[in-house]
Biopython code that builds the backbone (N, CA, C, O; Angstrom):
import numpy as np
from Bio.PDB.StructureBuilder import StructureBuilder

atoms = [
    (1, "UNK", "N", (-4.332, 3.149, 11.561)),
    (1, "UNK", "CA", (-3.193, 4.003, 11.789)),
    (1, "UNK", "C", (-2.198, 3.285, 12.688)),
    (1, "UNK", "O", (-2.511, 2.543, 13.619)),
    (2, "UNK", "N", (-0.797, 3.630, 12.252)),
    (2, "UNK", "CA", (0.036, 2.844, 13.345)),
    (2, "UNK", "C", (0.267, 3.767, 14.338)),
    (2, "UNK", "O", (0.435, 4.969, 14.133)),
    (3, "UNK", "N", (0.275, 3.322, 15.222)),
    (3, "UNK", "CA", (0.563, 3.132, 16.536)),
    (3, "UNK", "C", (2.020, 3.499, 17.197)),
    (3, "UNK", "O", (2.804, 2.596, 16.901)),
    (4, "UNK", "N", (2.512, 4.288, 17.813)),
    (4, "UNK", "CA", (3.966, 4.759, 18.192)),
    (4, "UNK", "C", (4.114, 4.898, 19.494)),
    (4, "UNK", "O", (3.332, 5.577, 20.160)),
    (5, "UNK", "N", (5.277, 4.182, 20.070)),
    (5, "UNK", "CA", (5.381, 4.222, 21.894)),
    (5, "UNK", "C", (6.380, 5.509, 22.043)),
    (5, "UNK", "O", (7.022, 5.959, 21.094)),
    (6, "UNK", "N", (6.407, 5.866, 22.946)),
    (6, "UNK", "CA", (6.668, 7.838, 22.994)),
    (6, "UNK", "C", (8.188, 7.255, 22.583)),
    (6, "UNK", "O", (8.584, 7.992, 21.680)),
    (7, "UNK", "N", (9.207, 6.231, 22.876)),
    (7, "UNK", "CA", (10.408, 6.123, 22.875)),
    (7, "UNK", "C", (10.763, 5.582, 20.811)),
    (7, "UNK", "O", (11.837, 5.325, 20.266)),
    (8, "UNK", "N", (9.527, 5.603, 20.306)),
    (8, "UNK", "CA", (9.432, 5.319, 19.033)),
    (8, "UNK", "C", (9.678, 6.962, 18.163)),
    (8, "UNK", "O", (10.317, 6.966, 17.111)),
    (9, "UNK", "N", (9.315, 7.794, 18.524)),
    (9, "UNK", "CA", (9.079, 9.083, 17.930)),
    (9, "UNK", "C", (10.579, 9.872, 18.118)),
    (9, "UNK", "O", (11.421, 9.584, 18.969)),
    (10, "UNK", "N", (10.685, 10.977, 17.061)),
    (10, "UNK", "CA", (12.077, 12.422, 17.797)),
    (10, "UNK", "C", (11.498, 13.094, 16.601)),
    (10, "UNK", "O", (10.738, 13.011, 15.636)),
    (11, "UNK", "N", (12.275, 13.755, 17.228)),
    (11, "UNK", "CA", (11.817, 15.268, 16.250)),
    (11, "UNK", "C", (12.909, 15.322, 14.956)),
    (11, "UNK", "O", (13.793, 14.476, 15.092)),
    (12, "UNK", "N", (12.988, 15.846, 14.171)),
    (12, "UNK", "CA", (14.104, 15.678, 13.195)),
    (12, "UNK", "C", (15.202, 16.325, 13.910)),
    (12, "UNK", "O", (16.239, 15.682, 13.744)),
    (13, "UNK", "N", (15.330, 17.157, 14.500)),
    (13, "UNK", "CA", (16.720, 17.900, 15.104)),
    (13, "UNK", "C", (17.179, 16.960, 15.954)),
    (13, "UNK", "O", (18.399, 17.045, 16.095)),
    (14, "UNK", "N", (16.398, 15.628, 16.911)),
    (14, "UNK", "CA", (16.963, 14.962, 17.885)),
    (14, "UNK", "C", (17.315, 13.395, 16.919)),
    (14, "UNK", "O", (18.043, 12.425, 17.130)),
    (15, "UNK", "N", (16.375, 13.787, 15.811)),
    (15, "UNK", "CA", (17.049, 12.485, 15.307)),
    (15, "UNK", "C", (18.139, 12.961, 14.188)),
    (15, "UNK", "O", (18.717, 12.054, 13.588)),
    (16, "UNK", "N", (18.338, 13.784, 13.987)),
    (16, "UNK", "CA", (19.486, 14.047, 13.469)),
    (16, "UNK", "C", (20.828, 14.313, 14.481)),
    (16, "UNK", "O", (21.911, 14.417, 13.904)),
    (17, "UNK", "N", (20.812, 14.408, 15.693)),
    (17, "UNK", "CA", (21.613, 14.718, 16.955)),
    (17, "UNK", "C", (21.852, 13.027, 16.913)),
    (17, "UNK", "O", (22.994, 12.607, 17.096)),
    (18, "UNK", "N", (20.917, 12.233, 16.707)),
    (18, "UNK", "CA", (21.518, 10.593, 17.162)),
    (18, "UNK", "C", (20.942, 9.512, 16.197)),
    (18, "UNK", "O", (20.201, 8.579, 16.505)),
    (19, "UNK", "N", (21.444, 9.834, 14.939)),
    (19, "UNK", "CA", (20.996, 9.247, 13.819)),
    (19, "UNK", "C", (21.818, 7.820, 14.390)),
    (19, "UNK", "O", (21.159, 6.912, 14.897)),
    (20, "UNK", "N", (23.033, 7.745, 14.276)),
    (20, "UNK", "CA", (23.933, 7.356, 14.884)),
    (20, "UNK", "C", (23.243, 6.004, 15.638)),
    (20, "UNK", "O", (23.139, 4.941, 15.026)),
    (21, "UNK", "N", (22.848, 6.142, 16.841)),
    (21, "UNK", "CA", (22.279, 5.267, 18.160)),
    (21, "UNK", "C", (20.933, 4.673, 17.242)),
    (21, "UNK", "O", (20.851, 3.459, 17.053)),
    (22, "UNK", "N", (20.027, 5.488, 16.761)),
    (22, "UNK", "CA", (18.964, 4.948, 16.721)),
    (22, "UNK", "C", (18.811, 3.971, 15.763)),
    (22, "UNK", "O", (18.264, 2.900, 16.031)),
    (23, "UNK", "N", (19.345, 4.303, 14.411)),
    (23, "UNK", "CA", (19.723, 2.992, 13.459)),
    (23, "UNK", "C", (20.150, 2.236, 13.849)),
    (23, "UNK", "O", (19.691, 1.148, 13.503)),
    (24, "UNK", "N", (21.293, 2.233, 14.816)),
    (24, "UNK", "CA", (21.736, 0.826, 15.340)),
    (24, "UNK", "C", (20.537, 0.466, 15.776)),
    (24, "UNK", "O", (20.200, -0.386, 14.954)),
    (25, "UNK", "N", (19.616, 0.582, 16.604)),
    (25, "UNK", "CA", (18.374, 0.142, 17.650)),
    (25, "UNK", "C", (18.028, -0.361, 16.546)),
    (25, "UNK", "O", (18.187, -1.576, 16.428)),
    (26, "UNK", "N", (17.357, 0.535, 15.215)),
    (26, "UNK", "CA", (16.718, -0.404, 14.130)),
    (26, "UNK", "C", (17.127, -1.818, 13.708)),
    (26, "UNK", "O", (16.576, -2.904, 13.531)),
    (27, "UNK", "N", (18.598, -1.186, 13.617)),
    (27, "UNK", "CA", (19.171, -2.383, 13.131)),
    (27, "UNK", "C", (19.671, -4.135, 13.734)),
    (27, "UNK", "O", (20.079, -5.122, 13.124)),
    (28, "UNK", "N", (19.288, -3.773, 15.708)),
    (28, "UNK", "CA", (19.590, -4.965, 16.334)),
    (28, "UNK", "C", (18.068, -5.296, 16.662)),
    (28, "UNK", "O", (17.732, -6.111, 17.522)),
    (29, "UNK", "N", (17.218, -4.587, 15.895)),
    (29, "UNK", "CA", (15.841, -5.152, 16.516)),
    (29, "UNK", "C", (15.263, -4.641, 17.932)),
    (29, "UNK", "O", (14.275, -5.130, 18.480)),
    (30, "UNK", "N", (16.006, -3.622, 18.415)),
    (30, "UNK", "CA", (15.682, -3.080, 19.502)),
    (30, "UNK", "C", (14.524, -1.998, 19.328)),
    (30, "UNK", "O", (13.458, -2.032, 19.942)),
    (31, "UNK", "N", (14.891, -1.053, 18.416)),
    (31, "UNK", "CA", (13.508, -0.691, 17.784)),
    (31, "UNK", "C", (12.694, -1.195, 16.625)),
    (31, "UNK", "O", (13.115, -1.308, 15.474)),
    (32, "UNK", "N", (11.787, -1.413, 16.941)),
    (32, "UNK", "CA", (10.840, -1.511, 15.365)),
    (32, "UNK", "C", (10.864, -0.547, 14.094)),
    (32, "UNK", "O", (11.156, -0.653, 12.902)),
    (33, "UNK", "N", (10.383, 0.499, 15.002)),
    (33, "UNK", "CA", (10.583, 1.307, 13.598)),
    (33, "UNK", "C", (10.468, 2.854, 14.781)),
    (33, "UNK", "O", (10.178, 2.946, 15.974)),
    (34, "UNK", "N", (10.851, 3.868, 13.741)),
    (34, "UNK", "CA", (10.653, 5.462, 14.305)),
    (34, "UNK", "C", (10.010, 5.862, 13.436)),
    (34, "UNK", "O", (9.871, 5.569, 12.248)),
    (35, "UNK", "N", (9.554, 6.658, 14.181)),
    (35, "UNK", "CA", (8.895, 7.863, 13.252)),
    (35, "UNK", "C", (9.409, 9.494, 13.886)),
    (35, "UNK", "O", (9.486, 10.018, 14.997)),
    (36, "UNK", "N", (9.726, 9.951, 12.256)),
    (36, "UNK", "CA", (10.013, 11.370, 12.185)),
    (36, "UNK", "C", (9.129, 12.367, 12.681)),
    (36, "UNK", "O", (7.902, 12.273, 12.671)),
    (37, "UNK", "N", (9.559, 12.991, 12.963)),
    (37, "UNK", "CA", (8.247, 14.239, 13.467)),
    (37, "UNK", "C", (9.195, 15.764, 13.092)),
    (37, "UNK", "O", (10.223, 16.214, 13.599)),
    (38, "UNK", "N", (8.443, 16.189, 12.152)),
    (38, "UNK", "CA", (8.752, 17.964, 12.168)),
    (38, "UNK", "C", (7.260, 18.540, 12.474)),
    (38, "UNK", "O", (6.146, 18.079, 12.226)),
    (39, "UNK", "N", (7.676, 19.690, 13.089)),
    (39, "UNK", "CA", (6.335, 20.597, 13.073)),
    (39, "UNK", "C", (5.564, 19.661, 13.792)),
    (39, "UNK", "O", (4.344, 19.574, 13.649)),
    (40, "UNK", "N", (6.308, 18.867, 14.657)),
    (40, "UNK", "CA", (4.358, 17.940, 15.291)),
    (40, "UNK", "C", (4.026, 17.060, 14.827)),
    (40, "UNK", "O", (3.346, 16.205, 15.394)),
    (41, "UNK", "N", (4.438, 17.010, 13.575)),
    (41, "UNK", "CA", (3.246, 16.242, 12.291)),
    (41, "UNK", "C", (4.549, 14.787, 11.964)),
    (41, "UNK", "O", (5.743, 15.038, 11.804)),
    (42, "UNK", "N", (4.051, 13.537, 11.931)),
    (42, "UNK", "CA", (4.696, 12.824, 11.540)),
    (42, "UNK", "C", (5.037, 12.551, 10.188)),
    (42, "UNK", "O", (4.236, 12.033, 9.411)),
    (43, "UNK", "N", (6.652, 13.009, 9.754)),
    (43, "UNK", "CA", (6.802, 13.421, 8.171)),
    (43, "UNK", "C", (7.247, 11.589, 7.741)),
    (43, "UNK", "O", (6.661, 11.004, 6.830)),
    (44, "UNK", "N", (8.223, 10.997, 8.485)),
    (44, "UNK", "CA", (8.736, 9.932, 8.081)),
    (44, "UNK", "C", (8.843, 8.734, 9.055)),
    (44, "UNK", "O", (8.922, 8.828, 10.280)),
    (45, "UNK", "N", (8.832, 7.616, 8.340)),
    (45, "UNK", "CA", (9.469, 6.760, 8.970)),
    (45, "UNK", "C", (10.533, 6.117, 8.867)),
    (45, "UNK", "O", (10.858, 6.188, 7.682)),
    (46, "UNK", "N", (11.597, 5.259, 9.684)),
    (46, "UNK", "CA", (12.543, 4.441, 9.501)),
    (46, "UNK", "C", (12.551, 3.019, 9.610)),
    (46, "UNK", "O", (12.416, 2.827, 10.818)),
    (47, "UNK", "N", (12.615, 2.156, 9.167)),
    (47, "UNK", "CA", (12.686, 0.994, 9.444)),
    (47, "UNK", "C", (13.527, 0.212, 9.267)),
    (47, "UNK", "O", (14.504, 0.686, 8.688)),
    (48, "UNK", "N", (13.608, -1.161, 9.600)),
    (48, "UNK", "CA", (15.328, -2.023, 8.993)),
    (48, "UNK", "C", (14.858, -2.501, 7.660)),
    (48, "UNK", "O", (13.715, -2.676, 7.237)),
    (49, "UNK", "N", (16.226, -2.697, 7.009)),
    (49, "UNK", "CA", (16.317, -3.098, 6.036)),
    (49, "UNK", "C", (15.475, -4.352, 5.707)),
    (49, "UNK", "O", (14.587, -4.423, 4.857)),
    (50, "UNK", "N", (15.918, -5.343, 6.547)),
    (50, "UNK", "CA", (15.126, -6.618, 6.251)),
    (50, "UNK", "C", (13.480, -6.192, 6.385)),
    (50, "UNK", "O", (12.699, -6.521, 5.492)),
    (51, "UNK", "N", (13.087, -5.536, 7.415)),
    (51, "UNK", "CA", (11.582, -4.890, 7.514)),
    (51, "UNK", "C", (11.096, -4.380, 5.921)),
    (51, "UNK", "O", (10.099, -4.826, 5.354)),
    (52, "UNK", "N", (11.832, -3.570, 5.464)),
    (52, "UNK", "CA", (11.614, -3.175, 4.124)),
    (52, "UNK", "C", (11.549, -3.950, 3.273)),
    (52, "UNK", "O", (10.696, -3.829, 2.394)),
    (53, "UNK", "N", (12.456, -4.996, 3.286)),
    (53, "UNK", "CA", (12.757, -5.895, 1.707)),
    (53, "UNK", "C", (11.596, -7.279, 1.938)),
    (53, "UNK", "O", (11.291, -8.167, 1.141)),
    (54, "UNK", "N", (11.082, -7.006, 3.483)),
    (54, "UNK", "CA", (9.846, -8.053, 3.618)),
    (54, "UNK", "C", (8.676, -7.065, 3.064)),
    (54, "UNK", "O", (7.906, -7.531, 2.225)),
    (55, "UNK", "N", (8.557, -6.094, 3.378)),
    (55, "UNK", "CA", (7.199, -5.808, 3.006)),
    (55, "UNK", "C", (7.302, -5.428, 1.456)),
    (55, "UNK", "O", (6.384, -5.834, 0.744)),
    (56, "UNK", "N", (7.997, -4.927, 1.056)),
    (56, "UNK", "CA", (8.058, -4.719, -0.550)),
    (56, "UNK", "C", (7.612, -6.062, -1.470)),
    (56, "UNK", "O", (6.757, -6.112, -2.354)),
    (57, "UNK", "N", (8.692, -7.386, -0.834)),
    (57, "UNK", "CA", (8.085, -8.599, -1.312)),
    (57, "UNK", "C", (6.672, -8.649, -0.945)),
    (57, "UNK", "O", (5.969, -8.629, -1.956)),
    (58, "UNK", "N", (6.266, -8.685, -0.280)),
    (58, "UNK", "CA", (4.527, -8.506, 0.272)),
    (58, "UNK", "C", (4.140, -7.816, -0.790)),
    (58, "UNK", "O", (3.478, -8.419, -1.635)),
    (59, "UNK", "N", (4.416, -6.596, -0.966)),
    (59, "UNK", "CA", (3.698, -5.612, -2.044)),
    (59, "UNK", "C", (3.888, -6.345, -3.085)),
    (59, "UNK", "O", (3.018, -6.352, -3.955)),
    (60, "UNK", "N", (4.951, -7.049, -3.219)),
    (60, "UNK", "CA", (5.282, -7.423, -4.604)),
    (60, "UNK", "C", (4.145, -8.603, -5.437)),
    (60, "UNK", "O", (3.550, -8.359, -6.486)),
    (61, "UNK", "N", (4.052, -10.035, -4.555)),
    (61, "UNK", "CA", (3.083, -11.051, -4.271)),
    (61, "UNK", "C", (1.807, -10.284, -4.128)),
    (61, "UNK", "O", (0.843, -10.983, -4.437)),
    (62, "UNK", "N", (1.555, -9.313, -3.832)),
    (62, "UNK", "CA", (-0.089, -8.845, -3.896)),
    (62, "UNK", "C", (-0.769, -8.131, -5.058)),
    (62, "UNK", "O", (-1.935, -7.937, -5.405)),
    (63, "UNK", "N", (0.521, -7.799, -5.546)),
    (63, "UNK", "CA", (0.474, -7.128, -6.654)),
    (63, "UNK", "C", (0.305, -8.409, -8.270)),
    (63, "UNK", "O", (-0.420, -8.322, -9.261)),
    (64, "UNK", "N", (1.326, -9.465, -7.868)),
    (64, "UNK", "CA", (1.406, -10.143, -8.922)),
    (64, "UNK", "C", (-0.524, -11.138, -8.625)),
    (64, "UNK", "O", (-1.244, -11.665, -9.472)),
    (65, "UNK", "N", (-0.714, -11.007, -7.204)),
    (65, "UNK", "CA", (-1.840, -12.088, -7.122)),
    (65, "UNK", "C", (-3.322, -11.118, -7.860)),
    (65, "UNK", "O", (-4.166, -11.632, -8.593)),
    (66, "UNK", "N", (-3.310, -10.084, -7.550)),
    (66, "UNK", "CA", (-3.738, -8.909, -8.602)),
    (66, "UNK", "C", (-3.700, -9.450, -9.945)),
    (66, "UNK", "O", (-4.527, -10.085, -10.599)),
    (67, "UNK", "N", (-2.768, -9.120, -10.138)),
    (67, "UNK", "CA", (-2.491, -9.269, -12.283)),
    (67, "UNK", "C", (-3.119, -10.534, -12.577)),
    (67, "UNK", "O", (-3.913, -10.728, -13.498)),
    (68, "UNK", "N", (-2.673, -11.468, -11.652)),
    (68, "UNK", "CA", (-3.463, -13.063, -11.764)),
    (68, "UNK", "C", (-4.578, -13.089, -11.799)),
    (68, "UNK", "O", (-5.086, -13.521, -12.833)),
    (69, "UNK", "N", (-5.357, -12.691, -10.817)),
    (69, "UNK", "CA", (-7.008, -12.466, -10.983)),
    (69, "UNK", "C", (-7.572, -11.541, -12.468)),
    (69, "UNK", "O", (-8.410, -11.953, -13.270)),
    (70, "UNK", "N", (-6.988, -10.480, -12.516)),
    (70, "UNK", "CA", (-6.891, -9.696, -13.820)),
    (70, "UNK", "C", (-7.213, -10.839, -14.795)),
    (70, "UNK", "O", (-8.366, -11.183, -15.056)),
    (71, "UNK", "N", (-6.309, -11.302, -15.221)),
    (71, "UNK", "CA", (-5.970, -12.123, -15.849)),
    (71, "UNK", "C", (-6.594, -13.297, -16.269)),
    (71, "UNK", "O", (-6.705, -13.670, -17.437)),
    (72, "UNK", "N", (-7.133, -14.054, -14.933)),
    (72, "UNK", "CA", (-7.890, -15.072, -15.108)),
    (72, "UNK", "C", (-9.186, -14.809, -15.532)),
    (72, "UNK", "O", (-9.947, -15.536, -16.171)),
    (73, "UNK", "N", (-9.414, -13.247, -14.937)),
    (73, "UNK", "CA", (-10.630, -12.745, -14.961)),
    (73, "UNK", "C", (-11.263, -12.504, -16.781)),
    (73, "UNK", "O", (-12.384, -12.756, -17.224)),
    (74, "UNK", "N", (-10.176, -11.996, -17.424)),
    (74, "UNK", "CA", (-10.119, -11.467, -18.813)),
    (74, "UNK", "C", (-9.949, -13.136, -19.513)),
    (74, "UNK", "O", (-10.637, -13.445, -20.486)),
    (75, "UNK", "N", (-9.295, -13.793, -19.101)),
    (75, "UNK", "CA", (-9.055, -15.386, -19.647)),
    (75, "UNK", "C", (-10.732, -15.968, -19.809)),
    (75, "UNK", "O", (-10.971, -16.519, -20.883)),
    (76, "UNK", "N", (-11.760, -15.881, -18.909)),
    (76, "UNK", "CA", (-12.938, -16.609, -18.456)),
    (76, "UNK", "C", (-13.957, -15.635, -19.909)),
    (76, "UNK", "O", (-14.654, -16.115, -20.803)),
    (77, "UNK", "N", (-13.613, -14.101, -19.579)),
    (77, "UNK", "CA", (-14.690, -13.491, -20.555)),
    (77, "UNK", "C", (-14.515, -14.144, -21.889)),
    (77, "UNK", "O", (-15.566, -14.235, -22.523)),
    (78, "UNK", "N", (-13.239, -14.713, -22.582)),
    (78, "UNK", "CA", (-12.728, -14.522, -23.581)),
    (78, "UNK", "C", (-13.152, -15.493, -24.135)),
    (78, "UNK", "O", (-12.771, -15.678, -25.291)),
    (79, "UNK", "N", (-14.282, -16.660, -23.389)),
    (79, "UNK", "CA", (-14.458, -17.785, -23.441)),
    (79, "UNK", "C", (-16.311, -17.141, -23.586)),
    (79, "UNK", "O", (-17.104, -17.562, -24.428)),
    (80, "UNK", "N", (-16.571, -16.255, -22.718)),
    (80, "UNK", "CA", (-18.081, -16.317, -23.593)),
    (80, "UNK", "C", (-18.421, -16.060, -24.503)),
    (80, "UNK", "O", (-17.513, -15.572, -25.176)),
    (81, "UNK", "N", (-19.766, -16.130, -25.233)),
    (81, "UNK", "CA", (-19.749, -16.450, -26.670)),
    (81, "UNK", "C", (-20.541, -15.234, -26.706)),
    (81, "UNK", "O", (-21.440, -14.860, -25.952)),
    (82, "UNK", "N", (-19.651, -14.290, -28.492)),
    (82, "UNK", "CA", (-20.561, -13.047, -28.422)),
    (82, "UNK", "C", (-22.698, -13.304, -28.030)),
    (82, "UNK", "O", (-23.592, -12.635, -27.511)),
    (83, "UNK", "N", (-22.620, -14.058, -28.393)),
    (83, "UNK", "CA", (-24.902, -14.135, -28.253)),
    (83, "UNK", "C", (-24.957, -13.904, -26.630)),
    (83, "UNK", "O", (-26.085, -14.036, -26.154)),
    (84, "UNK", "N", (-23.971, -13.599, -25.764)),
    (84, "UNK", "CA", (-24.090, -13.609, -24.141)),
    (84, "UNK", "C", (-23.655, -11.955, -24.124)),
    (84, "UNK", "O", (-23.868, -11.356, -23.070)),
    (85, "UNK", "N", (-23.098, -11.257, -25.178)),
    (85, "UNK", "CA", (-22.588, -10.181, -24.510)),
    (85, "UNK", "C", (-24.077, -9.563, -24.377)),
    (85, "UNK", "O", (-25.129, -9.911, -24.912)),
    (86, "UNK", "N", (-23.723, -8.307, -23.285)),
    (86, "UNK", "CA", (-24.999, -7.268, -22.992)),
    (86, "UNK", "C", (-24.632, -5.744, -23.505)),
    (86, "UNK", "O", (-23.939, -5.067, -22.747)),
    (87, "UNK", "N", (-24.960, -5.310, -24.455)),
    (87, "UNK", "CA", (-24.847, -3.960, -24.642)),
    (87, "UNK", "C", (-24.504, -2.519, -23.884)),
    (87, "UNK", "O", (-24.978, -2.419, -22.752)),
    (88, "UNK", "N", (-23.953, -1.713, -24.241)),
    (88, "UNK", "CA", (-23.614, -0.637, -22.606)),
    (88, "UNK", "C", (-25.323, -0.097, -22.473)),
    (88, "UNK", "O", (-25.864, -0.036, -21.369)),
    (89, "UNK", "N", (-26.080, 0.286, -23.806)),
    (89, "UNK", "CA", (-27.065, 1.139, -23.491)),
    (89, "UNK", "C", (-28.049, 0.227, -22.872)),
    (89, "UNK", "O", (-29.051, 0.875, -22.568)),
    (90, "UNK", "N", (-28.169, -1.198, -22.525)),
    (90, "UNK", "CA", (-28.969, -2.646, -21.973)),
    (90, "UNK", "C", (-28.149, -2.244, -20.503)),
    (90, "UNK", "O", (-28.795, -1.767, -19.570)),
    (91, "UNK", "N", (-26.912, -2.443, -20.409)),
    (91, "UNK", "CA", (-26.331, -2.463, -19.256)),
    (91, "UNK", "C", (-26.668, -1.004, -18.635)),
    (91, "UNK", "O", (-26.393, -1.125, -17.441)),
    (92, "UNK", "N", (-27.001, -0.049, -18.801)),
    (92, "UNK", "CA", (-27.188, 1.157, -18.561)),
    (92, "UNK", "C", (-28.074, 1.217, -17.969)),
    (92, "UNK", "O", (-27.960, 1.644, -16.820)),
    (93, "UNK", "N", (-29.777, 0.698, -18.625)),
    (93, "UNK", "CA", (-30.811, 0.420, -18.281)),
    (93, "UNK", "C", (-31.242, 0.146, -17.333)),
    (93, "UNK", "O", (-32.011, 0.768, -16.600)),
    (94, "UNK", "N", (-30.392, -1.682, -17.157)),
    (94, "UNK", "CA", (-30.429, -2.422, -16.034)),
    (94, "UNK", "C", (-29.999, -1.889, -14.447)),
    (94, "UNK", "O", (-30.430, -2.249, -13.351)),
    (95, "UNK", "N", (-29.029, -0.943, -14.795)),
    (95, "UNK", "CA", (-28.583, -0.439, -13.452)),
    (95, "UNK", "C", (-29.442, 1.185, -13.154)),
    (95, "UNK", "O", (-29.430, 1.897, -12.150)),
    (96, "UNK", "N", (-30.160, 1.367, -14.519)),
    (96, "UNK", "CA", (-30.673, 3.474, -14.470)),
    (96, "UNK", "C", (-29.384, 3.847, -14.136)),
    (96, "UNK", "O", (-28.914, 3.880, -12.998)),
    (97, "UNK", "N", (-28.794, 4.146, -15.244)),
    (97, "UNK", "CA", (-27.736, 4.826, -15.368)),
    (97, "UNK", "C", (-28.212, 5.780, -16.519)),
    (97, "UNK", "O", (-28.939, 5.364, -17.420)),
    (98, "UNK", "N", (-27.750, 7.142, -16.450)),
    (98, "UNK", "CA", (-28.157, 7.631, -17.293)),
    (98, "UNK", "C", (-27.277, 7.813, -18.217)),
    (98, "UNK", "O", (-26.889, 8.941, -17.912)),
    (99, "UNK", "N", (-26.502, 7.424, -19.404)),
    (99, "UNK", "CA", (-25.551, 7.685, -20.030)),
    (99, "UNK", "C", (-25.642, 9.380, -20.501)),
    (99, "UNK", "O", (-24.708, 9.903, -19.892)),
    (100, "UNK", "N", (-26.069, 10.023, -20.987)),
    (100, "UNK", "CA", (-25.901, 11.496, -20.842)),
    (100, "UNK", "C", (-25.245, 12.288, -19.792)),
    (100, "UNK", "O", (-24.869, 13.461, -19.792)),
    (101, "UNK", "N", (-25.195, 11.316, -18.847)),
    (101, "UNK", "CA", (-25.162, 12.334, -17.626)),
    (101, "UNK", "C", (-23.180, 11.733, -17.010)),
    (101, "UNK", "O", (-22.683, 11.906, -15.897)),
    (102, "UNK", "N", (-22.592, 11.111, -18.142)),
    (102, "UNK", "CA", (-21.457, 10.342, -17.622)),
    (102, "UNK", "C", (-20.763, 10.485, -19.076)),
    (102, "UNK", "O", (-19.658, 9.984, -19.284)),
]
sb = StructureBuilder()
sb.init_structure("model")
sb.init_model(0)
sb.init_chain("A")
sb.init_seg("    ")
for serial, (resi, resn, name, xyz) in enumerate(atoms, 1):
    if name == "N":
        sb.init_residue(resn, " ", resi, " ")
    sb.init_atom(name, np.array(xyz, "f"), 0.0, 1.0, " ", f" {name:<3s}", serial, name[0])
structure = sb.get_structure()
């Protein structure tokens, strides 16, 4: 869970009173990030732009290194020879799985 220093948090009515101030803070690096709070409960966060368009690329590269493994993974099977495959009701066995019950 992240972590918030009390000057990190407002309530939506105070951050709507100084939307204004606090984006700038986001935006010179003075704050990291805020978090929204209605009702107590933390609804949102804010962050800078560049903060965003780094972690999305992040998501993005983890996602493609994903599909790659996928990929390589389905590339390697495609190469064994049917006399290696194992049957589901063999594979079933091996683990007591009960297929009736799935």
């Amino acid at each position: 869970m992240v972590k918030y220093a009390q000057n990190e948090l407002f309530s939506i009515t105070d951050f709507t009173k100084q939307i204004g101030s606090v984006v700038n803070n986001i935006k010179e690096h003075s704050l990291e990030k805020i978090g929204i709070l209605k009702n107590n409960r933390l609804e949102a966060v804010v962050i800078s732009t560049d903060e965003y368009e780094r972690l999305k690329a992040l998501d993005e590269e983890i996602e493609l290194a994903e599909h790659t493994q996928i990929y390589n993974s389905v590339k390697e099977r495609m190469l064994t020879s049917k006399s290696e495959y194992i049957s589901m009701e063999d594979m079933a066995k091996k683990f007591d799985i009960d297929l009736d019950k799935i």
